[in-house]
N, C-alpha and C positions, 0 to 999 in steps of 0.2 A: 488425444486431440491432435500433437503433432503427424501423426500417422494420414488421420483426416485431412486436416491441409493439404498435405504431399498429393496426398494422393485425388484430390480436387486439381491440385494444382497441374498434376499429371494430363488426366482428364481435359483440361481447358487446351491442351497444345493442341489438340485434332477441333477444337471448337468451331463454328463458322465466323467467330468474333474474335480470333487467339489475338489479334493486335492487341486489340483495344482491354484484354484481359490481361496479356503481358507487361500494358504500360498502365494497367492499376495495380499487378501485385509488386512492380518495381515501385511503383508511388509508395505503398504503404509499406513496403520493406525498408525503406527509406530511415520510415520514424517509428514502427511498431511493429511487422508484422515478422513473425519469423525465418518464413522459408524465402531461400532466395531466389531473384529472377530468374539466376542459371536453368534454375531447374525446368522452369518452362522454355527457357530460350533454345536447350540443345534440341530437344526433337522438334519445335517448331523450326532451327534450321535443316535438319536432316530431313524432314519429310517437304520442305522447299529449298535448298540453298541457293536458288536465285534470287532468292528475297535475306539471306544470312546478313545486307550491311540496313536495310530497313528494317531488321528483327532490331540488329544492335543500338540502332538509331533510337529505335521506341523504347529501349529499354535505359539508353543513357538518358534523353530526354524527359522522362519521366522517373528516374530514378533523382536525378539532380531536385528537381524541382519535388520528387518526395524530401530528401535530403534539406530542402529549405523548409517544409512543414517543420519536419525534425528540429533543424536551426532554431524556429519561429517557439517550438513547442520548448526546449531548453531556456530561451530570453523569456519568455513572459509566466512558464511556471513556476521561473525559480524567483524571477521578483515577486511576483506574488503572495508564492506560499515559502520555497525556499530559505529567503532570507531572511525574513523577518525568525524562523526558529534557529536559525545557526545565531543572531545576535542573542535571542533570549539565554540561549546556551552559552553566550560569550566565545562562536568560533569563526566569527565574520573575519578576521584575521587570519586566517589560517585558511579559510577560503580564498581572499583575495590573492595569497601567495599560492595559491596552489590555481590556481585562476591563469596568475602573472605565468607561470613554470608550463600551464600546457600551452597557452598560445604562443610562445616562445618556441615549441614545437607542433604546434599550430598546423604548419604544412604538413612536415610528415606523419603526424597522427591522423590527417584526414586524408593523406596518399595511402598510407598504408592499410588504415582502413578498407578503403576504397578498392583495392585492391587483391586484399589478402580474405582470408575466409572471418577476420575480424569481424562482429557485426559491426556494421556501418551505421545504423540506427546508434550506437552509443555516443558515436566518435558526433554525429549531426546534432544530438540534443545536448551535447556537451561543449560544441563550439559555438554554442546557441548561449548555453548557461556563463559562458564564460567570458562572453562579448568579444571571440573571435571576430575581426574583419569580417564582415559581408561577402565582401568581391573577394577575399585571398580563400572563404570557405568555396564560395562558387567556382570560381577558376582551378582549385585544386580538385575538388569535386569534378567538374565536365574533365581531366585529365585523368584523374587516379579512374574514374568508372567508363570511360572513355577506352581506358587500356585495356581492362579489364571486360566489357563488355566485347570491344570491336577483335580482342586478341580470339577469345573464345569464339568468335561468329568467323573471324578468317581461319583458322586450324581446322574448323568443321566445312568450310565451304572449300577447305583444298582437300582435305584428308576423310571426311565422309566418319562413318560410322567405327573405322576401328580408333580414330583419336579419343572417340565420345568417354573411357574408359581413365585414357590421362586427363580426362580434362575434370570427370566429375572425380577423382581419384586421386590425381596429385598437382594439377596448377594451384591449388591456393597453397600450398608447400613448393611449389618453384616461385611463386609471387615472393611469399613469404622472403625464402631465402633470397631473393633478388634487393628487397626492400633492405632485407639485414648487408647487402657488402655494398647496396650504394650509400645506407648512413653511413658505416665503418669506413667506407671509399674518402666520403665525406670530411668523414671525423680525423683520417690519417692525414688526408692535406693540409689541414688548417692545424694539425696538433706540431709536423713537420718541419 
């Protein structure tokens, strides 16, 4: 099934619609769907890269606002159904602390996210379930997919087809480790 996707998803980069397909499979990568926007964004820069910061654009813009579905579908499925079975089970406690502990890191689970090859659909419907801030999930959201998309669309519109290889290959392990020494960065100042 994964395979299908991909290779749908492939397929949509030469479409005569690729915008408007690139900014629904970022919407729904957002909150459910698996493959991610990259995959259609690098050959639709490559086969335009005068259009590389309007590819980036549609795919931040509609990924954010997938990421608020996501939000939306975390706050109202878990009051719904969620909570009422963690109380009958007696672990609505142990929820709320474990609630209180991600939004606390709050930002950089949804930078990092955002960012890193992490699905981003987790980190959305969990800062949704947990009653993350609104505007600190949003504002971290247009940043972390922000870097993320716009980094990928300028590397391809300088560097052309032989970057296409680090970028589907090893930026979500340079994110990655970028993410890991500015916690640690972080972490040293304030421990110091």
């Amino acid at each position: 099934m994964l395979k299908g996707l991909y290779d749908w998803t492939i397929r949509m980069a030469d479409h005569p619609r690729a915008l408007w397909v690139l900014a629904g499979v970022s919407f729904v990568e957002s909150s459910f769907f698996p493959i991610p926007p990259d995959i259609l964004m690098i050959p639709m820069i490559l086969a335009r890269p005068n259009r590389a910061w309007l590819i980036a654009l549609v795919a931040l813009v509609s990924s954010v606002l997938g990421g608020m579905l996501g939000y939306a579908i975390g706050a109202f499925a878990f009051e719904q159904i969620g909570q009422p079975i963690l109380e009958s089970m007696g672990k609505a406690d142990s929820m709320a602390e474990f609630s209180t502990k991600f939004n606390d890191f709050g930002f950089w689970a949804v930078l990092t996210a955002g960012v890193t090859p992490f699905p981003y659909k987790v980190i959305t419907i969990m800062s949704g379930w947990t009653g993350m801030p609104l505007m600190t999930f949003i504002a971290t959201s247009i940043l972390a997919r922000g870097i993320r998309f716009f980094l990928v669309a300028g590397l391809l519109w300088k560097f052309g087809e032989p970057i296409r290889n680090f970028i589907e290959k090893r930026l979500g392990l340079m994110f990655t480790l970028f993410i890991i020494l500015l916690v640690g960065g972080f972490y040293l100042v304030k421990h110091l």
